[in-house]
C-alpha positions in Angstrom: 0.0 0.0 0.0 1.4 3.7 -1.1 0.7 6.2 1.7 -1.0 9.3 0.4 -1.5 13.1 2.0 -4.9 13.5 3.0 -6.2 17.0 4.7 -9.8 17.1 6.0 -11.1 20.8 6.4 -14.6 22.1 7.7 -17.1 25.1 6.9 -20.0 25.4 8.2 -22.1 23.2 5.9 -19.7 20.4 5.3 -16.5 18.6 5.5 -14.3 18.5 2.6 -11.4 16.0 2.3 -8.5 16.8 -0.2 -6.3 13.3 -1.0 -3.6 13.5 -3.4 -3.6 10.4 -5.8 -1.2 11.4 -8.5 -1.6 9.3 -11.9 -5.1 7.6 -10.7 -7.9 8.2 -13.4 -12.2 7.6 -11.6 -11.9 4.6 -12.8 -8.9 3.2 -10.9 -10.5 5.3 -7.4 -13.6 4.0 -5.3 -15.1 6.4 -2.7 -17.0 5.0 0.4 -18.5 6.9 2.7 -20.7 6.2 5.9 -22.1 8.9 8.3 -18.9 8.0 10.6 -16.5 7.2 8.2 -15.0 8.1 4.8 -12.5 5.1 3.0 -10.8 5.8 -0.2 -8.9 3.2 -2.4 -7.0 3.0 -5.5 -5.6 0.1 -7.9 -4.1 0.9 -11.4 -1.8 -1.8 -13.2 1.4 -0.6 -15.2 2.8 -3.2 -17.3 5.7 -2.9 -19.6 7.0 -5.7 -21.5 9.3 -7.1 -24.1 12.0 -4.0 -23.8 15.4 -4.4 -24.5 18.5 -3.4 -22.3 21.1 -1.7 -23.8 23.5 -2.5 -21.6 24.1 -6.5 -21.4 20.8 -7.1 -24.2 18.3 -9.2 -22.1 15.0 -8.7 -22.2 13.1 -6.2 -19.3 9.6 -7.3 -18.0 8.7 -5.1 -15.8 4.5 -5.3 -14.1 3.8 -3.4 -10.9 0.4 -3.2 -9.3 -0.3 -0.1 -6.7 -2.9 -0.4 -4.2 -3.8 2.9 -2.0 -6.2 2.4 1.1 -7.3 5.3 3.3 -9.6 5.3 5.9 -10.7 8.8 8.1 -12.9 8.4 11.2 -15.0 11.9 10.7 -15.3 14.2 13.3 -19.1 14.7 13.0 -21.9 13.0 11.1 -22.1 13.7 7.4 -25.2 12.3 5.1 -23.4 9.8 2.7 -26.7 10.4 0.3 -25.2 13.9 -0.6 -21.3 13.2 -0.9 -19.2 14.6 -4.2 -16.0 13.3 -5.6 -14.3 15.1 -7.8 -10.7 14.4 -9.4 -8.5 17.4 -10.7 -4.8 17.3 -11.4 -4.1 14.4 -9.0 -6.2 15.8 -6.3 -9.0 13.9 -5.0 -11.8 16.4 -3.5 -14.8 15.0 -1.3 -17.4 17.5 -0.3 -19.3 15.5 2.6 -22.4 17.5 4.3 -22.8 17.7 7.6 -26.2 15.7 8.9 -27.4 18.7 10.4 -26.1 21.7 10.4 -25.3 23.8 13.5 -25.8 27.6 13.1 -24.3 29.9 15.6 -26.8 31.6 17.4 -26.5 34.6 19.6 -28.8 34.6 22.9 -28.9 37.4 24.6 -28.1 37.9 28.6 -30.5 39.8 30.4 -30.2 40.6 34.7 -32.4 40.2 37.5 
């Protein structure tokens, strides 16, 4: 499994995550998420065959698989129904909504 930088930041309507996954396409990531729990995994294939070494002539096969697996306990309940992937320039970014959103609200302190 390849380790990859994952930042989770909050406004006041959702959480978003922000995972880099450099040279992934969609279709090599699968997004899960649960009220409690987001988990993000990759696989891609790279295969390269039949290539010749110029230094002592033998052929080269060369196949590597990479896996990535990432799972974030959320702070605070999101509603999975109404999560968002999108993938831009190696960066993976999930907007998750809250469950319910807290507003601020001012109360007002009054004496006896």
């Amino acid at each position: 499994m390849r380790p990859i930088y994952l930042r989770l930041y909050e406004t006041e309507e959702t959480l978003i995550a922000k995972a880099e996954v450099p040279g992934y396409t969609e279709k090599e990531l699968n997004v899960i998420c649960e009220p409690w729990r987001l988990v993000i995994t990759g696989k891609r294939e790279y295969k390269e065959e039949n290539k010749i070494d110029k230094r002592d002539e033998a052929p080269i096969i060369h196949s590597e698989k990479i896996h990535i697996f990432k799972t974030v306990k959320l702070p605070l309940e999101v509603r999975p129904e109404g999560v968002k992937a999108i993938l831009r320039n190696g960066i993976l970014e999930v907007t998750l909504p809250k469950a319910e959103v807290v507003k601020k609200v001012k109360v007002e302190v009054k004496s006896f």
